[in-house]
C-alpha positions as CSV (number, residue, x, y, z in Angstrom):
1,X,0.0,0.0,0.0
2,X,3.0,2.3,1.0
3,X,4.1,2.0,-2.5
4,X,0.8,2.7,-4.1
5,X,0.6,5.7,-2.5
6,X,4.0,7.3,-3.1
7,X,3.4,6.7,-6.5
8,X,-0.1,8.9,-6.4
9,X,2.2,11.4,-4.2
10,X,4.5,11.5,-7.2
11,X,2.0,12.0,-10.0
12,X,-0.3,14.7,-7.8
13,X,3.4,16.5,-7.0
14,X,4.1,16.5,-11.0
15,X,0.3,17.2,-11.9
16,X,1.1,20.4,-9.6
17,X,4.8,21.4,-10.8
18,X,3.6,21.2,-14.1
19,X,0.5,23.2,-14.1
20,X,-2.1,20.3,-15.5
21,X,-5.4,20.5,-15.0
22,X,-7.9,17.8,-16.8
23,X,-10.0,18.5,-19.2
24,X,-12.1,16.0,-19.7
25,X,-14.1,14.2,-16.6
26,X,-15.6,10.5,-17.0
27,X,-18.9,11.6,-18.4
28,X,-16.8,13.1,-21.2
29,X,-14.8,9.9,-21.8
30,X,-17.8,8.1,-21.8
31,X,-19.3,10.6,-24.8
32,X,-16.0,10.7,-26.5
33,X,-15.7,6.6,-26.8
34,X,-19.6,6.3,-28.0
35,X,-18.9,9.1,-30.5
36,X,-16.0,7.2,-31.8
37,X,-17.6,3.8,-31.8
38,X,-20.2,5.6,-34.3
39,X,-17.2,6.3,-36.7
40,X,-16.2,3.5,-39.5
41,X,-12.9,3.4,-38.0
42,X,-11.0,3.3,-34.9
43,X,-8.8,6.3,-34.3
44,X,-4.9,5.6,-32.7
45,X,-3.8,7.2,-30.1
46,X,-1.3,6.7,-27.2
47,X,-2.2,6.4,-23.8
48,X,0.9,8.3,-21.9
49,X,1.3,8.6,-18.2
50,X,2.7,12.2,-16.4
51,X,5.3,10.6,-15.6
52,X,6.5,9.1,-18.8
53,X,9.4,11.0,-20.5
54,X,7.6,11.6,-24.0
55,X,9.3,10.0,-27.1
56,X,9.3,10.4,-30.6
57,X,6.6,7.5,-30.8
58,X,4.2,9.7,-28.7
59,X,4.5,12.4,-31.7
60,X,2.3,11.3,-34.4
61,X,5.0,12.4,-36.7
62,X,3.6,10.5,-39.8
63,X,0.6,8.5,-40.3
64,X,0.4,5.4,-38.2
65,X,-1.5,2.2,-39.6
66,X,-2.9,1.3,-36.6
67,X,-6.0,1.2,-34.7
68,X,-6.6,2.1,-30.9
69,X,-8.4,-0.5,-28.6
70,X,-11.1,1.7,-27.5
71,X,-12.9,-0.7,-25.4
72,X,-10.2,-1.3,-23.6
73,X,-9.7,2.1,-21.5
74,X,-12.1,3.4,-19.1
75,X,-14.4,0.6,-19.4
76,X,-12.8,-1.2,-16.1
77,X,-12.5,1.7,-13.7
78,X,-9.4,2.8,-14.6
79,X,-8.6,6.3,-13.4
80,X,-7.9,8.9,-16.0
81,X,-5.9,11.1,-13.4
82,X,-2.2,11.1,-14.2
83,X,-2.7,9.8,-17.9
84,X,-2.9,12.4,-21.1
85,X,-4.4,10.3,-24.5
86,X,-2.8,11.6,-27.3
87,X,-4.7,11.5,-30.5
88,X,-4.0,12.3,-34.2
């Protein structure tokens, strides 16, 4: 348990330092997957936690020929706080 919650210390500390706010709460998850699973495609993105150094594969610097498991996030109570979805 210790563990666990140093590591929310950690994100809340660099949530802070960094300025970050959320944008979008879980009503507006839930709106955003149902508008997307109206589309004829899934759309990629990358899921990237606060505290993950960003990397060229978080860029979207050319087109990417893959799909994003959209049914997979948010679906199993899985906090959004600490994680930024990037999308192109």
């Amino acid at each position: 348990m210790a563990g666990s919650e140093e590591y929310k210390a950690k994100i809340n500390k660099i949530i802070q330092d960094k300025g970050l706010c959320s944008y979008m709460n879980a009503t507006k998850w839930r709106e955003l997957k149902a508008g997307v699973s109206e589309l004829p495609f899934q759309p990629p993105f990358v899921i990237k936690s606060v505290d993950e150094e960003e990397t060229e594969y978080h860029q979207f610097t050319q087109d990417v020929y893959f799909g994003g498991d959209w049914g997979l996030y948010l679906d199993n109570g899985m906090t959004t706080r600490g994680l930024s979805a990037i999308m192109k």
